[in-house]
LOKE-180889 format. One record per residue (C-alpha): residue number from 1; z, x, y. Coordinates in pm, 1 decimal. Example, Ala and Ser with C-alpha at 12.3 -4.5 7.8 and 13.67 -1.06 7.14 Angstrom:
BEGIN
+-----+----------+----------+----------+
: num :       zz :       xx :       yy :
+-----+----------+----------+----------+
:   1 :    780.0 :   1230.0 :   -450.0 :
:   2 :    714.0 :   1367.0 :   -106.0 :
+-----+----------+----------+----------+
! end
This chain:
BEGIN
+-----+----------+----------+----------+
: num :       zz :       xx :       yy :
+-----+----------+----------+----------+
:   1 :   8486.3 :    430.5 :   6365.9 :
:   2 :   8224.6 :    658.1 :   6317.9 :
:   3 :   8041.7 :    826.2 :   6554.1 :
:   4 :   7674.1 :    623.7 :   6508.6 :
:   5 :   7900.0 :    254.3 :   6525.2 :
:   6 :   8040.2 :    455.0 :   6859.7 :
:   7 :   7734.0 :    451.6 :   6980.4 :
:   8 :   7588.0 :    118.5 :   6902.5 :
:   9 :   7918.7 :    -42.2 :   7060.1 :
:  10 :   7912.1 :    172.0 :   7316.7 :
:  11 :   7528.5 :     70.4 :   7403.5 :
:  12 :   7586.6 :   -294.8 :   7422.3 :
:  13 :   7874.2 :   -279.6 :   7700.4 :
:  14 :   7701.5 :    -49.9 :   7893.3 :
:  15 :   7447.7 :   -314.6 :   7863.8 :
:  16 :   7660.9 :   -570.9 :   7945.2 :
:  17 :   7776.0 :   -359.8 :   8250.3 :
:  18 :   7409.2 :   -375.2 :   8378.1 :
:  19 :   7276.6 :     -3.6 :   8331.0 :
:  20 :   6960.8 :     76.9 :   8139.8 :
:  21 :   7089.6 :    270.8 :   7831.4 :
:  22 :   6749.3 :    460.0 :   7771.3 :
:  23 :   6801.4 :    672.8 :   8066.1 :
:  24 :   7139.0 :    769.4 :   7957.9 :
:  25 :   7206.7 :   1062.1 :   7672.8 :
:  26 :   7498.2 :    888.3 :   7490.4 :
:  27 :   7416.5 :   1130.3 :   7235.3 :
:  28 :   7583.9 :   1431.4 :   7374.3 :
:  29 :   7811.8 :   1211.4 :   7597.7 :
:  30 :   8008.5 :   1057.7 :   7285.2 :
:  31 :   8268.7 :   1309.8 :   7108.6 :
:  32 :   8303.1 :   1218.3 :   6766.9 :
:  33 :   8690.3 :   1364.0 :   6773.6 :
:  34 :   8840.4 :   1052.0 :   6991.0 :
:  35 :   8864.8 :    696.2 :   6927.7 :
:  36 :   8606.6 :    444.6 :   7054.0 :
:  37 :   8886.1 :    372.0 :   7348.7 :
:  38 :   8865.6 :    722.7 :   7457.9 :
:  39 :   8501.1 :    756.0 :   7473.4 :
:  40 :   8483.0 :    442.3 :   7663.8 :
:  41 :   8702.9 :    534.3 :   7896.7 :
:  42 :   8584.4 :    877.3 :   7943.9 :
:  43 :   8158.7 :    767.1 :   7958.5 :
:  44 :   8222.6 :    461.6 :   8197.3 :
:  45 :   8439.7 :    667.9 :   8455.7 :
:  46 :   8062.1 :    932.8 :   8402.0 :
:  47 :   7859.2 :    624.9 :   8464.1 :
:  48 :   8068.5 :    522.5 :   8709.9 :
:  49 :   8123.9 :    156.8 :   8521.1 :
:  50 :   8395.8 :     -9.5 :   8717.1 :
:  51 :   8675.9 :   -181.5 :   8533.9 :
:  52 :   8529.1 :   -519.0 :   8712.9 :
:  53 :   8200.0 :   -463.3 :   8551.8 :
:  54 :   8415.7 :   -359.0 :   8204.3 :
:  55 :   8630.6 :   -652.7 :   8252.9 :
:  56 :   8302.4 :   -859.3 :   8271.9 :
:  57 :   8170.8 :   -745.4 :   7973.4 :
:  58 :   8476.2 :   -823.5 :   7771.6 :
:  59 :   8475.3 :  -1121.3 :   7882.1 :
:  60 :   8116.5 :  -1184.2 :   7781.8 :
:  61 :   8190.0 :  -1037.0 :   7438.5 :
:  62 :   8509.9 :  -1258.2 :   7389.0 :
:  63 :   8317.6 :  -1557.6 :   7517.9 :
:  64 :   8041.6 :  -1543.4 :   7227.9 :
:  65 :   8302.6 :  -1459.1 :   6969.5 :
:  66 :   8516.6 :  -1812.6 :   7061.8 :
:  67 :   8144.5 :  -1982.5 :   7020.9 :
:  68 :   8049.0 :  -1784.5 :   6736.4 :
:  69 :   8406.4 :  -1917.5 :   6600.1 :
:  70 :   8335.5 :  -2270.3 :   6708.5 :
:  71 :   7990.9 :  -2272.7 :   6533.5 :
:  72 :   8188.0 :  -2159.8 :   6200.7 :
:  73 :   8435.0 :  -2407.1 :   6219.2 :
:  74 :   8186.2 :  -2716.6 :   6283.1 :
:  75 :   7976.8 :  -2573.7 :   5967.5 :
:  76 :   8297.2 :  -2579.9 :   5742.7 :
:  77 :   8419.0 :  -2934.4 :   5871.7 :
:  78 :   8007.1 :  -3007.6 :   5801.3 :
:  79 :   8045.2 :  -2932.2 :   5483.0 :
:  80 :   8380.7 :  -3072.1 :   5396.5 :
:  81 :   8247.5 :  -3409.6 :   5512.4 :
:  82 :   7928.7 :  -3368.9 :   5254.1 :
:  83 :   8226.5 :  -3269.7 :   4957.1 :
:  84 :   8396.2 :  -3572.4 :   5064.9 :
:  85 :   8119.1 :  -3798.9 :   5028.0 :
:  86 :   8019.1 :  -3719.8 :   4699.5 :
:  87 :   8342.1 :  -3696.7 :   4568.8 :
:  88 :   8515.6 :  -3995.6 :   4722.9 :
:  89 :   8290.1 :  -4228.7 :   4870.2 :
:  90 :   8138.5 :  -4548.7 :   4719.2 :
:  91 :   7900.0 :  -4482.3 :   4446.1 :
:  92 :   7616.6 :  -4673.7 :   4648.3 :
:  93 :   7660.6 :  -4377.1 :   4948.3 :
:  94 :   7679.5 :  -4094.3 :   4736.4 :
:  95 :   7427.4 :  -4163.7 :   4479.3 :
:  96 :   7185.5 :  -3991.8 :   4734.5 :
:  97 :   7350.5 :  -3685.6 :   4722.4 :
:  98 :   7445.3 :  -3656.6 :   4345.9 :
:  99 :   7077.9 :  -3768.6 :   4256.4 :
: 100 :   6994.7 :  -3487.6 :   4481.5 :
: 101 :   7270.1 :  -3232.1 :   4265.4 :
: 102 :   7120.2 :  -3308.1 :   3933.7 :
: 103 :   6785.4 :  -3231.5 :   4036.9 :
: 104 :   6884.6 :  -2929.7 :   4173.3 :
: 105 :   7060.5 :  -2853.0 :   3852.3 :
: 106 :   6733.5 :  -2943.4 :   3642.9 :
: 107 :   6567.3 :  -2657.0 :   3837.4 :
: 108 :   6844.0 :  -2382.8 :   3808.3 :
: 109 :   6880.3 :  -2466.9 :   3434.3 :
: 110 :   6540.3 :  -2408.2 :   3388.8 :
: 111 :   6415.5 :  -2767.5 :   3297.4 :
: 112 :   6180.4 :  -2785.6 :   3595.4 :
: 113 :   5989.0 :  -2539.6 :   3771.6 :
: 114 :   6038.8 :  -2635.3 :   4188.2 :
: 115 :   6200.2 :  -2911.2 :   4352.6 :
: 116 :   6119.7 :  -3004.8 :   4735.0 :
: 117 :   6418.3 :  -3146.3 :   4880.5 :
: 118 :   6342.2 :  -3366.3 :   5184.5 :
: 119 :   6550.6 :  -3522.5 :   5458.0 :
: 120 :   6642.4 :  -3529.5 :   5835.5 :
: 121 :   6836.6 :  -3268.5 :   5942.3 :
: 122 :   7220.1 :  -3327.9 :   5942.5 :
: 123 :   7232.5 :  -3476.2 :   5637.6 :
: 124 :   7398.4 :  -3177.8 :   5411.4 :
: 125 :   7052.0 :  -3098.8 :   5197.9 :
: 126 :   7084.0 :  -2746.2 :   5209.1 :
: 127 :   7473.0 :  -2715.5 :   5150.5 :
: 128 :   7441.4 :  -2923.2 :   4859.6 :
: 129 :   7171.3 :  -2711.3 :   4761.8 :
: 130 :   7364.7 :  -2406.5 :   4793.6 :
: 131 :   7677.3 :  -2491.3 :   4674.8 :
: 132 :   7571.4 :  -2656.7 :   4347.6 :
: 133 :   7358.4 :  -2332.8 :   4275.0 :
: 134 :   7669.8 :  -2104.6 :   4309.6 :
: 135 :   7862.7 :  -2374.8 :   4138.6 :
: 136 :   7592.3 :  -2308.0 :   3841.0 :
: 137 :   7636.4 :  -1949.1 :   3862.0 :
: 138 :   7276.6 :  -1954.4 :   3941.5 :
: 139 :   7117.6 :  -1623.5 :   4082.2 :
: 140 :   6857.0 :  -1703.8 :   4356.0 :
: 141 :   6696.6 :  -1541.0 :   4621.4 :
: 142 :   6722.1 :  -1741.7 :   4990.2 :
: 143 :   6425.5 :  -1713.2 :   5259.8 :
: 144 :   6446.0 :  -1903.9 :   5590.2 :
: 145 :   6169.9 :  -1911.9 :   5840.9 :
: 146 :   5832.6 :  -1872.8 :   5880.5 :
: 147 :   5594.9 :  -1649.8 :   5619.1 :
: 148 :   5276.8 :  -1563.7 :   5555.3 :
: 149 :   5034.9 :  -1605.2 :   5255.6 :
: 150 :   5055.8 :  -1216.6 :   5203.5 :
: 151 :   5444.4 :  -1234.0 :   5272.3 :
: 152 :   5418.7 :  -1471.7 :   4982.8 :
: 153 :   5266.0 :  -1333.5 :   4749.4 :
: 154 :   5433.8 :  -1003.9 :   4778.6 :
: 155 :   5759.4 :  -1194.7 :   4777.7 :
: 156 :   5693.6 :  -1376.2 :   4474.6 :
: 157 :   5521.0 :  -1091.6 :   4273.5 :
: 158 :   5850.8 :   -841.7 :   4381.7 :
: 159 :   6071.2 :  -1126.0 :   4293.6 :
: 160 :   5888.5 :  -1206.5 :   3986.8 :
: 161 :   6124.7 :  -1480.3 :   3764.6 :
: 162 :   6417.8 :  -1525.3 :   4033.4 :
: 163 :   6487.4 :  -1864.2 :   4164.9 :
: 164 :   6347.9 :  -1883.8 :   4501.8 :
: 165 :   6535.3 :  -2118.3 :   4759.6 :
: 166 :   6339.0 :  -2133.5 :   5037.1 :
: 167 :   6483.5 :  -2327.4 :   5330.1 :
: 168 :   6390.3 :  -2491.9 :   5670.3 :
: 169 :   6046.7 :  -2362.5 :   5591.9 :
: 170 :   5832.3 :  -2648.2 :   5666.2 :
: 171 :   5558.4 :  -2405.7 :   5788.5 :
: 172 :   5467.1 :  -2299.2 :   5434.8 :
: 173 :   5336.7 :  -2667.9 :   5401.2 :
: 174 :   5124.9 :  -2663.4 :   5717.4 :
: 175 :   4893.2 :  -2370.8 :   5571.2 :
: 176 :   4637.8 :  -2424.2 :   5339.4 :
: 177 :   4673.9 :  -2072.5 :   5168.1 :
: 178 :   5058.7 :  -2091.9 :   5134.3 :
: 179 :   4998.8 :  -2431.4 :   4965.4 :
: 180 :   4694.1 :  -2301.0 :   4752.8 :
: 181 :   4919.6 :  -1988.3 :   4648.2 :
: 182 :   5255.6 :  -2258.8 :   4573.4 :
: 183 :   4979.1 :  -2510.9 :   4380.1 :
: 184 :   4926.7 :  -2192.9 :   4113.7 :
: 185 :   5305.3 :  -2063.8 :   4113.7 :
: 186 :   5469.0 :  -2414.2 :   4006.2 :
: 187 :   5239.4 :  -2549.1 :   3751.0 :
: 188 :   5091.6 :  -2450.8 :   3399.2 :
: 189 :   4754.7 :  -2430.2 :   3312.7 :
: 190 :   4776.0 :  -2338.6 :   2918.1 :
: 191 :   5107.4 :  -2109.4 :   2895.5 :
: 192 :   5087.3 :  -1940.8 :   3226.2 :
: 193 :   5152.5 :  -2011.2 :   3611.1 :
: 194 :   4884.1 :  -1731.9 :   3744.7 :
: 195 :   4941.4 :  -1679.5 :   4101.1 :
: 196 :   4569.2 :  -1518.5 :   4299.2 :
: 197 :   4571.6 :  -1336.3 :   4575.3 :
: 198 :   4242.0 :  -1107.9 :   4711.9 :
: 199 :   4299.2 :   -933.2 :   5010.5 :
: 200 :   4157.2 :   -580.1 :   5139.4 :
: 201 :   4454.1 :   -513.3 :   5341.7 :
: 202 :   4661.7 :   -238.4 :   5210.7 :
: 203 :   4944.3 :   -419.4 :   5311.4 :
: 204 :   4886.7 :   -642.7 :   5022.7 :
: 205 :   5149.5 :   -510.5 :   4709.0 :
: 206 :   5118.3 :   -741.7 :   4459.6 :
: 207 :   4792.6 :   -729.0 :   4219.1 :
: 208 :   4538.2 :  -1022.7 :   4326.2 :
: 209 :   4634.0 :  -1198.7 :   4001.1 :
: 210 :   4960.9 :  -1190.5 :   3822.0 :
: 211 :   5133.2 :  -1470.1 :   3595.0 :
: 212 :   5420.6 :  -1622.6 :   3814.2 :
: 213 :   5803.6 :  -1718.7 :   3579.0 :
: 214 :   6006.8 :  -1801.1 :   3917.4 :
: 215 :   6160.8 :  -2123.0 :   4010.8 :
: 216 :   6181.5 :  -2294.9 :   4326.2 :
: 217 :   6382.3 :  -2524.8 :   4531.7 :
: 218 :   6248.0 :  -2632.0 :   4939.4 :
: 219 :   6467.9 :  -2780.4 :   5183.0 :
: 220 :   6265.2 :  -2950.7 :   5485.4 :
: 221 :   6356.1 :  -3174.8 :   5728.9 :
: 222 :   6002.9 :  -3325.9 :   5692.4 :
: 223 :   5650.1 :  -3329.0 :   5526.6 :
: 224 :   5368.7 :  -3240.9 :   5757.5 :
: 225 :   5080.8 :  -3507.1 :   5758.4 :
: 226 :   4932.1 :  -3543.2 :   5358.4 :
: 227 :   4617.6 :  -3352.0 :   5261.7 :
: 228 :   4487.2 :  -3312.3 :   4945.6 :
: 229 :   4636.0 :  -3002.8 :   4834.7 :
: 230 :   4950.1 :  -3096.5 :   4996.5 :
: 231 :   4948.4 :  -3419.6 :   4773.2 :
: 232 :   4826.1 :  -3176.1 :   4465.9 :
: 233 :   5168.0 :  -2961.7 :   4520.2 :
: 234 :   5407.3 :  -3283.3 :   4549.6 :
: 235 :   5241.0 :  -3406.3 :   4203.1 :
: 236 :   5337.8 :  -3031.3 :   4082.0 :
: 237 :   5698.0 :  -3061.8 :   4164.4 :
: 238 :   6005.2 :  -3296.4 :   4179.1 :
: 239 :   6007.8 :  -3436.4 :   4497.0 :
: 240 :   6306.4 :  -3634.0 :   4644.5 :
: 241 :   6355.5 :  -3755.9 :   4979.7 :
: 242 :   6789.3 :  -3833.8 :   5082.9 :
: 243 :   6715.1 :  -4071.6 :   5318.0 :
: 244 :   6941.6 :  -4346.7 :   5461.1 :
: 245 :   6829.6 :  -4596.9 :   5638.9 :
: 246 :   7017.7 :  -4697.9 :   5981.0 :
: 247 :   7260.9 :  -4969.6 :   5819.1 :
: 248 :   7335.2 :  -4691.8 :   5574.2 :
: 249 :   7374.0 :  -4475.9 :   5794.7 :
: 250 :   7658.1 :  -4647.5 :   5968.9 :
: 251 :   7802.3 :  -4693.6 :   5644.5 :
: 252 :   7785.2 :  -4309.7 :   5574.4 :
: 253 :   7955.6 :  -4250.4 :   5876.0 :
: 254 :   8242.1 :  -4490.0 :   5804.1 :
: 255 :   8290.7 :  -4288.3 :   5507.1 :
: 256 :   8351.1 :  -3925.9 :   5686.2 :
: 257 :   8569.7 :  -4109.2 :   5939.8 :
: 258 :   8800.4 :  -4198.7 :   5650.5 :
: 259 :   8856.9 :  -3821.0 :   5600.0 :
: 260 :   9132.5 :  -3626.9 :   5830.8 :
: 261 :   8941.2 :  -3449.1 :   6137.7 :
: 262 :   9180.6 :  -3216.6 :   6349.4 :
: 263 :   9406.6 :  -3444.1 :   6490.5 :
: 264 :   9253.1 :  -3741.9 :   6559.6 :
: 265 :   9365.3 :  -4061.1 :   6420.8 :
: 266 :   9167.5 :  -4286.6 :   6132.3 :
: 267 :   9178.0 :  -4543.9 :   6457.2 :
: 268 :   9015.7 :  -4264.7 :   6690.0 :
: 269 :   8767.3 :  -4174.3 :   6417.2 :
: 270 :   8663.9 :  -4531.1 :   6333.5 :
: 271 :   8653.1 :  -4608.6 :   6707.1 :
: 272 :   8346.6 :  -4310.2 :   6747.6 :
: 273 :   8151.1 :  -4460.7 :   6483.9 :
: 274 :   8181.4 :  -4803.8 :   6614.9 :
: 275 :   8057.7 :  -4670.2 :   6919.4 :
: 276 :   7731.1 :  -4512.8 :   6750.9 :
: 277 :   7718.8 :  -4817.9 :   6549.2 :
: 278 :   7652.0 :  -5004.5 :   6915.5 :
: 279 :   7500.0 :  -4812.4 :   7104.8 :
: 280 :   7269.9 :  -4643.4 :   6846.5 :
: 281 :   6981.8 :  -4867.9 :   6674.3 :
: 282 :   6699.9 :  -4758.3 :   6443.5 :
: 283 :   6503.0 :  -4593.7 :   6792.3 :
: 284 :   6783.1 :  -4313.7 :   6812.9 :
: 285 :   6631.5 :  -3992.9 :   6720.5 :
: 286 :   6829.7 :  -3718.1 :   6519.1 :
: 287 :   7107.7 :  -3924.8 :   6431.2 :
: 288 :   7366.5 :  -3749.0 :   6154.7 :
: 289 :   7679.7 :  -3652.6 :   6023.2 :
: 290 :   7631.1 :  -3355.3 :   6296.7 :
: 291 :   7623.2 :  -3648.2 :   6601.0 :
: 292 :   7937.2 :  -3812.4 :   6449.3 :
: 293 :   8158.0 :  -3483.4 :   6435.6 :
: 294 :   8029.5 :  -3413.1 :   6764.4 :
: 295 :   8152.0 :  -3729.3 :   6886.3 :
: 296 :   8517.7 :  -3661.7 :   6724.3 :
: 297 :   8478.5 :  -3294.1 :   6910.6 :
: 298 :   8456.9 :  -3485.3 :   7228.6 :
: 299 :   8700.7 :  -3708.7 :   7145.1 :
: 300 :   8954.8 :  -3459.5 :   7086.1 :
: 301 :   8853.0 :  -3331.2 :   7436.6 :
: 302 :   8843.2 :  -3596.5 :   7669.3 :
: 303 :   9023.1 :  -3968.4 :   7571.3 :
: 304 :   8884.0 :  -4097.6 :   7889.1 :
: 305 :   8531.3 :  -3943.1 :   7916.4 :
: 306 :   8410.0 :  -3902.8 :   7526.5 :
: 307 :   8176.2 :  -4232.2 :   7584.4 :
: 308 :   7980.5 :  -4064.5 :   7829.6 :
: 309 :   7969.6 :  -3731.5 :   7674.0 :
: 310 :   7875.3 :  -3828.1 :   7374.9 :
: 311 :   7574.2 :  -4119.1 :   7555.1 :
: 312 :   7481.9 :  -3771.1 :   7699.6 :
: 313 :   7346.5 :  -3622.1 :   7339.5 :
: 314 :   7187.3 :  -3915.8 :   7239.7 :
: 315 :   6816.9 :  -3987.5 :   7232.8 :
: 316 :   6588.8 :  -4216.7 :   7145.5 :
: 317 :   6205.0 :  -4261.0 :   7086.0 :
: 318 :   6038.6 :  -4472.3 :   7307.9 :
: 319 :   5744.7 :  -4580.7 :   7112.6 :
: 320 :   6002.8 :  -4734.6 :   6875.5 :
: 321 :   6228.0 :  -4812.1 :   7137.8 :
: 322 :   5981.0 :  -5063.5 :   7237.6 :
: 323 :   5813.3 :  -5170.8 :   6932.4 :
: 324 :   6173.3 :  -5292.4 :   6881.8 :
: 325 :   6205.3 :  -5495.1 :   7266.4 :
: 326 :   5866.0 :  -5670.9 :   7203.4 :
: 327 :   5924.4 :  -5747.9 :   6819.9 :
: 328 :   5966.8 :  -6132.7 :   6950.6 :
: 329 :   5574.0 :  -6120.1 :   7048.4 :
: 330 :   5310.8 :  -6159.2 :   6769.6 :
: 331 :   5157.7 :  -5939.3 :   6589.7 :
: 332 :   4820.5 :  -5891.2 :   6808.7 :
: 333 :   5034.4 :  -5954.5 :   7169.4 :
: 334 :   5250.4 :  -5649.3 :   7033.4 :
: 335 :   4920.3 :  -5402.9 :   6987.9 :
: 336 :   4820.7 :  -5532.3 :   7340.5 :
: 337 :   5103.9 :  -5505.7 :   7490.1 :
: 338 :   5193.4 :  -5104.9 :   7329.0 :
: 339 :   4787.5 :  -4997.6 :   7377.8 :
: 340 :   4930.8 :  -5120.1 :   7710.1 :
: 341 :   5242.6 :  -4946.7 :   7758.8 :
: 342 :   5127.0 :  -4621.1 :   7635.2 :
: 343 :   4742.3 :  -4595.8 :   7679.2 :
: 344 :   4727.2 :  -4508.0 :   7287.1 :
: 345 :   4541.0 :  -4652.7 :   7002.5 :
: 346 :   4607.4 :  -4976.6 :   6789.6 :
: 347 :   4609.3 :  -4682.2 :   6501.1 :
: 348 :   4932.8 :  -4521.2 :   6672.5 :
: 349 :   5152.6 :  -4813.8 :   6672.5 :
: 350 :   5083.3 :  -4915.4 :   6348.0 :
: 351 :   5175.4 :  -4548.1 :   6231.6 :
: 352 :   5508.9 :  -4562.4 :   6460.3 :
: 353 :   5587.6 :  -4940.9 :   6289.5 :
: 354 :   5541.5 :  -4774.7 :   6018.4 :
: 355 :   5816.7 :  -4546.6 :   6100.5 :
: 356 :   6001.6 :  -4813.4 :   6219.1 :
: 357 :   6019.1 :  -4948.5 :   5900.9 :
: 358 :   6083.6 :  -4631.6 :   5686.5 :
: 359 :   6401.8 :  -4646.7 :   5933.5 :
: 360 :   6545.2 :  -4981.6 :   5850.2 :
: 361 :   6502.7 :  -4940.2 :   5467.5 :
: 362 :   6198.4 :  -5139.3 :   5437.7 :
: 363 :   5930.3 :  -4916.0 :   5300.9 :
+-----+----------+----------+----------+
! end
């Protein structure tokens, strides 16, 4: 190990250890001739690190390497459950996803310019994503996270022709500008997609006009409220939502419990769904193929306590929660009795019923 990775290692035990590495000269206190050991040894007997406080940092270090691991492993399983599905399950269950492949595949083949994928989280968008654009041999360039208009443009003028996947970056639909700049990079007026930018800032690298050739694929969990230029992008673009309503869901889940899972038995797996299936209704917030490997997780853990653990993680929304308990009222005792409830407008729970409904496959 070289002398500057020495260092670097060297910096986060002390660290760990509790001393305030900018007062110390590791610099001249690090001998490139011995090992990474040696030096250890050597600078914490200087600092006067005890092998309690060394011990603890170890320890530290070991314990976010086993959850690093653990993190891995649930991604991969993650992921083999999504392969399964579309490869295995019945066609009604895994038309969602393979709809979702062949648009993907109309983008990276060049037969549209941008596709906004759309879904709750947990649901294997951006794996799908992913995989089918390696599967395609498909050069792209990936961005996560938030951005700015002038990140944007200089992004898309430096990357000028590459498939842009841009994912989990729902902010880029909450900004007027971003959306303005995304309105001129997807869609043709006459033979060219010119992208404007004006700016005095010299951070600005891109010219304030240039004709865009990239392609582009968003993965969001959700679409911010509509606005007109919002709505103008969505017309520019293929845009396709995977959703599954509750009963579907269920079903879904049925079909990754079919598939092996550590060492639990088909009987263990199909006893964790049953258990969402019950206790989980169209109210339950965040519910996934993410909740139902947790569940097997805590299965595998505790035969006697995975119930509870696993009530523990669930959540649900109480607007719809209720919407749901008073559903026997009519329709005017059910605004009365919500306004109510919640001290909020007849206008709110006819937007959560609304959700309500998206949820149970009816709109």
């Amino acid at each position: 190990m070289n002398k500057e990775k020495q260092l670097q290692e060297l910096k986060k035990e002390i660290k760990k250890a509790g001393l305030d590495t900018d007062t110390i000269d590791l610099l001249n206190l690090v001998d490139s001739s011995l090992t990474l050991n040696e030096n250890r040894q050597n600078i914490f007997k200087q600092l006067g690190i005890t092998p309690a406080q060394n011990f603890k940092a170890q320890e530290e270090k070991a314990r976010q390497q086993m959850i690093e691991r653990e993190e891995e492993h649930a991604s991969q399983e993650f992921n083999k459950a999504i392969d399964r599905i579309i490869q295995e399950s019945n066609p009604r269950v895994a038309q969602h996803y393979k709809n979702a492949i062949d648009y993907i595949k109309m983008v990276a083949e060049g037969y549209t310019n941008a596709l906004i994928l759309c879904g709750e989280g947990g649901l294997g968008k951006s794996h799908i994503a992913l995989k089918t654009l390696k599967e395609e041999n498909t050069e792209f360039e990936y961005v996560s996270g938030y951005i700015t208009p002038l990140q944007l443009v200089n992004l898309l003028y430096q990357g000028n022709g590459k498939l842009f996947f841009f994912d989990d970056c729902e902010g880029l639909f909450n900004d007027d500008k971003t959306l303005a700049i995304l309105k001129s990079a997807t869609w043709q007026i006459g033979d060219e997609r010119i992208v404007m930018y004006h700016s005095s800032t010299e951070k600005l690298t891109a010219p304030t006009k240039f004709s865009c050739n990239s392609r582009f694929i968003f993965c969001i969990n959700q679409l911010p409220s509509q606005s007109p230029t919002l709505e103008a992008l969505i017309n520019r673009t293929l845009y396709y939502k995977i959703h599954f309503p509750f009963k579907e869901k269920i079903k879904l889940f049925f079909e990754v419990a079919k598939q092996p899972y550590k060492e639990l038995s088909r009987q263990d797996r199909f006893a964790v769904v049953q258990f969402l299936k019950e206790k989980c209704n169209e109210a339950t917030e965040n519910l996934s193929i993410r909740t139902l490997l947790k569940g097997f997780d805590m299965l595998s853990y505790s035969k006697s306590g995975w119930k509870r653990l696993l009530s523990g993680v669930l959540d649900k929304n109480e607007y719809l929660d209720f919407i749901m308990q008073i559903e026997h009222l009519k329709p005017l005792e059910q605004v009365e009795a919500f306004k109510q409830r919640f001290g909020l407008s007849q206008a709110t729970f006819y937007r959560k019923k609304k959700i309500l409904k998206e949820r149970r496959g009816i709109m």
